[in-house]
C-alpha positions as CSV (number, residue, x, y, z in Angstrom):
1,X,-10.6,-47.1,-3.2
2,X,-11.4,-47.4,-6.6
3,X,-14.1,-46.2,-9.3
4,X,-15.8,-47.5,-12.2
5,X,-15.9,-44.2,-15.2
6,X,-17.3,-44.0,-18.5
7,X,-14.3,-42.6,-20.9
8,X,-14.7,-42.0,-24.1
9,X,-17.5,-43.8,-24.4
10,X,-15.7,-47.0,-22.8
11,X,-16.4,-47.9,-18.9
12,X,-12.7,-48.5,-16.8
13,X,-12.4,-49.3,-13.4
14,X,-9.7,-47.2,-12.4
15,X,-7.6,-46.7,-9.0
16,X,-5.8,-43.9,-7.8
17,X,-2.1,-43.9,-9.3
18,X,-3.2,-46.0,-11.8
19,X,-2.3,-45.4,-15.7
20,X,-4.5,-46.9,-18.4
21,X,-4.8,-46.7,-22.3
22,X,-8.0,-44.9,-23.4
23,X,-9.1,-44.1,-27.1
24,X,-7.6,-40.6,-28.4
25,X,-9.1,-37.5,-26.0
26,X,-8.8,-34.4,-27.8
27,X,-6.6,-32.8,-24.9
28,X,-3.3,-31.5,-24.8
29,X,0.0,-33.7,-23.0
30,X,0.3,-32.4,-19.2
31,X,-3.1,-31.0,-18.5
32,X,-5.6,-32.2,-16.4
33,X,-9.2,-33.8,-17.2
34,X,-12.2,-34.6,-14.9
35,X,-14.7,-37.3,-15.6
36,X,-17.9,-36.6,-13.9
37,X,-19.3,-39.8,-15.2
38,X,-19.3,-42.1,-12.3
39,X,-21.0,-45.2,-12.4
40,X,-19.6,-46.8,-9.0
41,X,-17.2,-45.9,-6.3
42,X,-16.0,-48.4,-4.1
43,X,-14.5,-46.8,-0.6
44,X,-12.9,-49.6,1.1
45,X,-16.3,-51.8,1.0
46,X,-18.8,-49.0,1.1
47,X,-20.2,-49.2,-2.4
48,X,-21.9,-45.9,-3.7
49,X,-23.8,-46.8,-7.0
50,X,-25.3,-44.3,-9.2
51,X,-28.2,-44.1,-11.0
52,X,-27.4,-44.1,-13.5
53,X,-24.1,-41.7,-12.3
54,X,-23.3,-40.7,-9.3
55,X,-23.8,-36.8,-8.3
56,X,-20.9,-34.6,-7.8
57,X,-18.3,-37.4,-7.8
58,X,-15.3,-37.3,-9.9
59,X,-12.0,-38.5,-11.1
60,X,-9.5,-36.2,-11.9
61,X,-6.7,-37.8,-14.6
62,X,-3.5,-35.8,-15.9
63,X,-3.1,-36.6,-19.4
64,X,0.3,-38.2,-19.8
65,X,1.7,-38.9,-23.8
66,X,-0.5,-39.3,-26.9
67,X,0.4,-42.8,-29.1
68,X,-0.7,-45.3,-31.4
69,X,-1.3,-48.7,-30.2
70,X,0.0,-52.5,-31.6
71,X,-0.6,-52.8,-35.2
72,X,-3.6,-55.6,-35.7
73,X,-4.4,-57.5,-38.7
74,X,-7.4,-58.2,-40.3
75,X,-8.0,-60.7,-42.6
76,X,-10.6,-61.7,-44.3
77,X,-11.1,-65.0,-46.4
78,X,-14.1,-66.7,-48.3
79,X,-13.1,-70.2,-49.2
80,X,-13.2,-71.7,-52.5
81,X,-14.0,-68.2,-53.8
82,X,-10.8,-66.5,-54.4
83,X,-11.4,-63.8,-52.3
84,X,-8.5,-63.1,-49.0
85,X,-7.9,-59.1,-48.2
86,X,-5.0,-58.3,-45.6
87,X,-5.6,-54.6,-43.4
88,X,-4.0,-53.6,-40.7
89,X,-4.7,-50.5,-38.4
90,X,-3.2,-49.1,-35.4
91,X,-5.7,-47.2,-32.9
92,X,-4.8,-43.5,-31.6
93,X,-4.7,-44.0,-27.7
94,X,-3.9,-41.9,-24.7
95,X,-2.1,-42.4,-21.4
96,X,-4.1,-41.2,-18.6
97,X,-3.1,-41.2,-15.1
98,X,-5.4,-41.5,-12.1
99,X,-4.4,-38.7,-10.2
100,X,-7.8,-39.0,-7.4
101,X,-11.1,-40.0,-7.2
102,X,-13.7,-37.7,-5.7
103,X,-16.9,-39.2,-3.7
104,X,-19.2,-36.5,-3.3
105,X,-23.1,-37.1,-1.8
106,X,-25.2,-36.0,-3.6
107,X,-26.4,-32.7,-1.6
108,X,-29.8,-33.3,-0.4
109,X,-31.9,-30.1,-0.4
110,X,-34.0,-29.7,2.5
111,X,-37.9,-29.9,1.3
112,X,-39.2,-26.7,0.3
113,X,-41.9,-25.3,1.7
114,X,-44.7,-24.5,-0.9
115,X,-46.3,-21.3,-0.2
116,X,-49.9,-21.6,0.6
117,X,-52.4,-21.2,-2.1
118,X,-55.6,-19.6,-1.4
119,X,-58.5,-21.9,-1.1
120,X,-61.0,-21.4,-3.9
121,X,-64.3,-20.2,-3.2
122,X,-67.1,-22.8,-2.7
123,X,-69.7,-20.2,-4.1
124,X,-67.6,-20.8,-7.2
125,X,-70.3,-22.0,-10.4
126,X,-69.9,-25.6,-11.4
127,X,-70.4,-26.5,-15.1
128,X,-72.6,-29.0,-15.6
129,X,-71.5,-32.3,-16.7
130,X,-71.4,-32.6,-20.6
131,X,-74.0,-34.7,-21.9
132,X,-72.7,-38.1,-23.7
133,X,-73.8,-38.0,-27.2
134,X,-75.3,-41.5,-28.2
135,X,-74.4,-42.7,-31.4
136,X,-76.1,-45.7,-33.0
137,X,-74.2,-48.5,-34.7
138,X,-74.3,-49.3,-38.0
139,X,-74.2,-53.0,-38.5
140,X,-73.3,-54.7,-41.4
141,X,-75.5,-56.4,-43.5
142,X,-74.1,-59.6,-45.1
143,X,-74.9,-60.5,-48.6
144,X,-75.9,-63.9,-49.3
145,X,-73.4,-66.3,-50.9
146,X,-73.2,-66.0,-54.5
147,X,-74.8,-69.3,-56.0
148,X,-72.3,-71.8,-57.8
149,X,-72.9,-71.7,-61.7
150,X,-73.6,-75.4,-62.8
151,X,-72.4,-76.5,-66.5
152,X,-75.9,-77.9,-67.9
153,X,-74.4,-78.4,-71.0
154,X,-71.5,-81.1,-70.4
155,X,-74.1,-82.8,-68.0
156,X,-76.6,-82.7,-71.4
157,X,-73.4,-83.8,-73.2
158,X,-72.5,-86.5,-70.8
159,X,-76.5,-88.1,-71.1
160,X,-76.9,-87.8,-74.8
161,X,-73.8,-90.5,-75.5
């Protein structure tokens, strides 16, 4: 059997008696945390997927040491430019482990019955439809082109020589 849970903003597929790594939970060493964030449960081939979680299914984890993880490097270079910075971080983790994984139906609620409602009296007054006001359209009136200046006098000019 095994589950696929959102932790920490990270999805894991996790089994039961399983210990994985998972960014720093603000939780105290040897106390227990639930995840009610199941996206998938998988009970030896019947597959239960939520939408997007499933209801009342859970996994229960026991939180086992707080730590750092490996150091990694980054580096950065931009050639021919003189430019190379060297930082290195190590992430704050947690050891969780698996300790069982809950598969809950969803509880169906039985339809409920809606109390009758009175039937409204057919003597009741109508309104009247409301009358569509008509509005006329404006159209546009286009101006004429504008008409193209001719130079008279470098024509004149041009004849005379």
């Amino acid at each position: 059997m095994y589950a696929i849970v959102e932790i920490a903003g990270q999805q894991f597929k996790v089994e039961q008696d399983q210990q994985i790594f998972v960014h720093r939970l603000e939780v105290k060493e040897g106390s227990k945390v639930d995840f009610e964030k199941v996206l998938l449960v998988d009970n030896s081939g019947k597959v239960n997927v939520g939408a997007p979680v499933i209801k009342g299914a859970k996994v229960t984890a026991k939180v086992l040491d707080h730590l750092k993880g490996d150091k990694v490097i980054v580096f950065k270079k931009k050639r021919r430019k003189g430019y190379q910075v060297k930082n290195g971080h190590r992430q704050y983790l947690t050891k969780l482990e698996i300790l069982k994984i809950d598969e809950k139906a969803a509880d169906k609620k039985a339809p409920v019955k809606k109390s009758e409602t009175k039937a409204k009296p057919k003597a009741a007054v109508k309104k009247a439809p409301a009358k569509k006001k008509t509005t006329t359209k404006k159209v546009a009136v286009k101006k004429a082109p504008a008409k193209k200046k001719t130079i008279t006098k470098k024509v004149a000019a041009k004849k005379a020589e």
